[in-house]
N, C-alpha and C positions, 0 to 999 in steps of 0.2 A: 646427146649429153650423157656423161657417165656418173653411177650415185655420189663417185667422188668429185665428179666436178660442179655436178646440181650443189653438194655441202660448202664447198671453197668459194660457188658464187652468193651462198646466201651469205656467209661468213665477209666476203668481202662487198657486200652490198649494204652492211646492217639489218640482216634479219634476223630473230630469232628462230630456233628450230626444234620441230617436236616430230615424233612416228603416230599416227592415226590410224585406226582399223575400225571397220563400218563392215555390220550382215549385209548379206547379200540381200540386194532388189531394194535399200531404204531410200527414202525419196525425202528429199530437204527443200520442201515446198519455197516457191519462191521470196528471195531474202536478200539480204545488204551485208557486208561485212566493213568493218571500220579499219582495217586495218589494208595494206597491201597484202593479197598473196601470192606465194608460188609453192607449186606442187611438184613432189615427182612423185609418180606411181610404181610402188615396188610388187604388187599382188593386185590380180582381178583387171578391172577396168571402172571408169566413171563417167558417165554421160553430165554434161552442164550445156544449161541453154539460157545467152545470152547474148546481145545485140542481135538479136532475130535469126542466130546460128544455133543450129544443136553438131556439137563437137565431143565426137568421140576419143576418152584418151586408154591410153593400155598401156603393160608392163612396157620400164624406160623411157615413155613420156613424159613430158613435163608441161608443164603451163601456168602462166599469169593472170591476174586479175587485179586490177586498181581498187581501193576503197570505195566504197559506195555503188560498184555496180550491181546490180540489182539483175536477179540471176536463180537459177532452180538447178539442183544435181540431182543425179539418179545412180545410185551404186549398182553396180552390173548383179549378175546370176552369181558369181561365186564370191562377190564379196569382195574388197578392195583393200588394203594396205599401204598408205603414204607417208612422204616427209612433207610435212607442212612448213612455209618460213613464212614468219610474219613480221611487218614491219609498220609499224605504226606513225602515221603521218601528219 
């Protein structure tokens, strides 16, 4: 998927959308978010570990998360840059 078509699906899904950038190596201790997300990663890479996966994502990746999953990330060594879309449920 292309950054232009990650944007036209949040757009045409109801999400809103923001740009994120996180130092390299932070770690977001295990958590819940309320809302839906989906990411696409424009810089670095992010590690998330949940339903008993650790899932590596990198530049042009993308990926989902439902409300309430319950879940840990870890920002790569150089530090990561994302579009965030959030949809509240």
């Amino acid at each position: 998927m292309t950054r232009s078509d990650f944007k036209k699906s949040l757009a045409r899904d109801g999400y809103t959308m923001r740009e994120s950038a996180q130092p390299p190596n932070k770690l977001f201790p295990d958590h819940v978010h309320d809302t839906d997300l989906r990411l696409y990663i424009l810089t670095g890479e992010i590690v998330a570990i949940y339903n008993g996966q650790t899932l590596t994502f990198k530049v042009g990746d993308s990926f989902s998360m439902a409300a309430g999953v319950r879940h840990l990330e870890e920002i790569g060594p150089e530090g990561a840059t994302y579009l965030v879309g959030e949809k509240v449920v």
